[in-house]
C-alpha positions as CSV (number, residue, x, y, z in Angstrom):
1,X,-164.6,12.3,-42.2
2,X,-164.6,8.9,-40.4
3,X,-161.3,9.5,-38.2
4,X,-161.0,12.4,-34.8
5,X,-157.5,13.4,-33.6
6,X,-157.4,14.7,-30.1
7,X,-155.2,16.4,-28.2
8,X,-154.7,16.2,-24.2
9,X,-152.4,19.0,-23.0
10,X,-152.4,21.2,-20.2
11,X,-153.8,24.8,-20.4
12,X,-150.5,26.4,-20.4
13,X,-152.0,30.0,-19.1
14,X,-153.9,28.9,-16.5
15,X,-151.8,25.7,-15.2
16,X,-148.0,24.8,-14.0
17,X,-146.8,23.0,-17.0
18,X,-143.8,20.9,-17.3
19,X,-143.1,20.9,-13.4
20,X,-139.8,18.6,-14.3
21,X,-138.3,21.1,-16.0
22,X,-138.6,23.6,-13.3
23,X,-134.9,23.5,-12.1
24,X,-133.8,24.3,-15.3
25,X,-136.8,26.8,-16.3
26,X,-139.1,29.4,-14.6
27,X,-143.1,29.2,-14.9
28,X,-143.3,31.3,-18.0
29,X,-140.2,29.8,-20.0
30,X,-142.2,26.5,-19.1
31,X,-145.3,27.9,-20.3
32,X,-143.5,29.5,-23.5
33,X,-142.5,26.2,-24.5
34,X,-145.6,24.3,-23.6
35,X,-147.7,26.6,-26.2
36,X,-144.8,26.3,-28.6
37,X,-145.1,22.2,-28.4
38,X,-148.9,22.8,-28.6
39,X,-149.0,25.0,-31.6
40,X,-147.0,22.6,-33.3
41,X,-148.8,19.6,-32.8
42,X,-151.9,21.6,-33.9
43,X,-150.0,22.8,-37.2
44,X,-148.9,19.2,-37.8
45,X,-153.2,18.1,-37.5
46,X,-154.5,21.1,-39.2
47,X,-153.6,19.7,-43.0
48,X,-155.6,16.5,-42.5
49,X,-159.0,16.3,-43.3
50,X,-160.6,15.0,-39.8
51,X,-162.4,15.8,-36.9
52,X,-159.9,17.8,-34.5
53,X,-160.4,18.5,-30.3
54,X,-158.9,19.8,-27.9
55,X,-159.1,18.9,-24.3
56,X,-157.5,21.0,-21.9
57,X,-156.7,20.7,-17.8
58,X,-157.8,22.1,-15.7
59,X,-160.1,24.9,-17.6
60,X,-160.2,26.2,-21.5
61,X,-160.2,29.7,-20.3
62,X,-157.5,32.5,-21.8
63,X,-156.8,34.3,-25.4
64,X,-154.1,31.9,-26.4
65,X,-156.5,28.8,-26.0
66,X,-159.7,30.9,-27.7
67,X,-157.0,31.7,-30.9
68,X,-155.8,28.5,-31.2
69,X,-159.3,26.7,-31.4
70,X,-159.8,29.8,-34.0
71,X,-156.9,29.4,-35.9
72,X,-156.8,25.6,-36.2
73,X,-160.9,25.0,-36.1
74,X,-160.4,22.8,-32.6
75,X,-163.4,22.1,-30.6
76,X,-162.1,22.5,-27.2
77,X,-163.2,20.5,-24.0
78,X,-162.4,20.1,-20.5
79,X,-160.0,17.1,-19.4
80,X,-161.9,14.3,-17.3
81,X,-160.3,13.8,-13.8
82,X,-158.4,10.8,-12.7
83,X,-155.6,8.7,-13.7
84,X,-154.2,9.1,-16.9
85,X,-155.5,6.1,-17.8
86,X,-159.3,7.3,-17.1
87,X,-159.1,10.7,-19.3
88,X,-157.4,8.6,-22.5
89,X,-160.1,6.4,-21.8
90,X,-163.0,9.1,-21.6
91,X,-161.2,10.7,-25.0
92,X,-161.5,8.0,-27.0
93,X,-164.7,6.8,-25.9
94,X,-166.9,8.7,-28.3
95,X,-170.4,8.3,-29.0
96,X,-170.4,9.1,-32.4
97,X,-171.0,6.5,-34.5
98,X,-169.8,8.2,-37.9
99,X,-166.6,8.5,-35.5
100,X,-164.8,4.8,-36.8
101,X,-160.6,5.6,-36.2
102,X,-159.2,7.7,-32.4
103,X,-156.2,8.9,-32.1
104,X,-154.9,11.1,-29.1
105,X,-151.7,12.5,-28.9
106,X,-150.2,14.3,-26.0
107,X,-148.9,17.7,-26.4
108,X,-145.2,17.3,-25.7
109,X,-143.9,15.8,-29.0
110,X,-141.8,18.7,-31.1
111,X,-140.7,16.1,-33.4
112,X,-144.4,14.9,-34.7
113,X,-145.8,15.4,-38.1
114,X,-148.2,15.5,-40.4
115,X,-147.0,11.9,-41.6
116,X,-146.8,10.8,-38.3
117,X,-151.1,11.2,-37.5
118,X,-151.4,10.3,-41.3
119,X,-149.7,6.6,-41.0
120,X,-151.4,6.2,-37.8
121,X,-154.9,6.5,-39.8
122,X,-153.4,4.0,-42.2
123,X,-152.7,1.5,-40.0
124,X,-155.9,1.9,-38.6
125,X,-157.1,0.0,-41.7
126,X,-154.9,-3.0,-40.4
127,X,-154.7,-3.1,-36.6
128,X,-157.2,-2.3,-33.4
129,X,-154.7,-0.3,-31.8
130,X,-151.5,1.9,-33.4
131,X,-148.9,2.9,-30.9
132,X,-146.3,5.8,-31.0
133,X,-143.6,4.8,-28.8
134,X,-141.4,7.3,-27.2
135,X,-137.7,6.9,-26.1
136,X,-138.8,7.1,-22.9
137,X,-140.4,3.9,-22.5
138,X,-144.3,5.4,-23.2
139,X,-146.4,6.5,-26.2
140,X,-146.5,9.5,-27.4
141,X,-150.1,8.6,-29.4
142,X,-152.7,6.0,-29.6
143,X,-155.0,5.5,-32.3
144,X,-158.1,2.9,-32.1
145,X,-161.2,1.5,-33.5
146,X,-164.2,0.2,-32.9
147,X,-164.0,-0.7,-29.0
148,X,-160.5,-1.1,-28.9
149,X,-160.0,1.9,-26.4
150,X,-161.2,-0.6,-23.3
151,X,-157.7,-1.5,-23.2
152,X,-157.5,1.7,-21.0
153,X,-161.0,1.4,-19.3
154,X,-159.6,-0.6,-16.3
155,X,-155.9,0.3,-16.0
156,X,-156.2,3.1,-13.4
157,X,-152.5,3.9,-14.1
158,X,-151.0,7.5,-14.3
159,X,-147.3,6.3,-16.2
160,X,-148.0,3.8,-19.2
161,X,-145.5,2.0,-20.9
162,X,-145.3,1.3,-24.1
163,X,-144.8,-2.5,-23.0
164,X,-148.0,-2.2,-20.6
165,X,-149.8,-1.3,-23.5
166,X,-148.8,-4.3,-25.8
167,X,-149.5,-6.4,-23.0
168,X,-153.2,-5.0,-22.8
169,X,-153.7,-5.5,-26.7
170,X,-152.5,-8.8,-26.5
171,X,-154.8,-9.2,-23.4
172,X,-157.6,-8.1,-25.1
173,X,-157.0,-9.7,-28.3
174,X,-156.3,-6.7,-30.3
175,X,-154.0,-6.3,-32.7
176,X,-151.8,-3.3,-32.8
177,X,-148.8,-2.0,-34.6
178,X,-146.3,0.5,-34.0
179,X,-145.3,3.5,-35.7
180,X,-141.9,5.4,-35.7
181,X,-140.0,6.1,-32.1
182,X,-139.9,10.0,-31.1
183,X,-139.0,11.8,-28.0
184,X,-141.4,13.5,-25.6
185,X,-140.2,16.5,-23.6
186,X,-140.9,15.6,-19.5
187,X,-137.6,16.6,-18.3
188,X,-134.5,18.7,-18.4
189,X,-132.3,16.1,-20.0
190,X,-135.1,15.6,-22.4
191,X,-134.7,19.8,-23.9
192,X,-130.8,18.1,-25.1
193,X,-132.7,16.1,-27.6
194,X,-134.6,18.8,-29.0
């Protein structure tokens, strides 16, 4: 087990989640949907044979979080602060040298599967960095190896394109490729495409 998928989400029990949507939903509809979009990402993980973590802002405290890390065998963790930028960074750098492919994925993705994390490790046999681009303009995942995470070490950015992100490979030298587009949920318009 050479490969760790991690998840950044917030803790939907003990946070605001999905603030954009809040015109359109109330707190707990937001939070409904937010565990629903979490569950699913952890369903989608839970069938490959790899490290699996969770980490959580801004605590890993309530019963949904505790059954999940049960029912799914996450180790969970608390988010670093700062830019976005600074916790993918933190994620992915791990100590652990038996630890050779990183992916993170947000928790926002309903579309994502099991495929999805699966040709992400595949690639990972072929490029330094593997990119999920979302219709949006971002990246739903990243996967690296070896010290390609330093792409994100000085960005100090909390929005990331997708074509910020080439530009940093290609900046860095790395190679990367791209796997299929899917659509984050961030805002109201975003629930149409669900």
């Amino acid at each position: 087990m050479n490969t760790v998928i991690n998840i950044l989400s917030k803790n939907p029990d003990q946070t605001n989640c999905k603030t954009r949507l809040k015109t359109l939903l109330s707190k707990d509809d937001r939070s409904f949907i937010s565990k629903v979009m979490l569950e699913m990402t952890c369903k989608a993980i839970s069938k490959i044979d790899v490290k699996k973590r969770l980490y959580l802002y801004p605590n890993i405290k309530g019963d949904f979080i505790k059954n999940l890390s049960e029912d799914f065998k996450l180790s969970v963790s608390i988010q670093k602060n700062g830019f976005l930028s600074d916790k993918i960074y933190s994620v992915l750098n791990v100590q652990d040298k038996t630890i050779s492919k990183r992916i993170l994925v947000g928790s926002d993705i309903p579309s994502i599967n099991t495929s999805d994390f699966e040709e992400c490790i595949g690639l990972l046999d072929r490029y330094d960095v593997v990119l999920g681009p979302s219709k949006d303009g971002g990246f739903y995942f990243v996967g690296v190896k070896n010290n390609a995470h330093e792409v994100f070490k000085y960005l100090k950015l909390d929005h990331i394109t997708l074509n910020k992100m080439i530009e940093e490979c290609l900046r860095y030298k790395f190679d990367y490729g791209l796997t299929r587009v899917l659509k984050d949920i961030d805002s109201c318009e975003d629930l149409l495409f669900i």
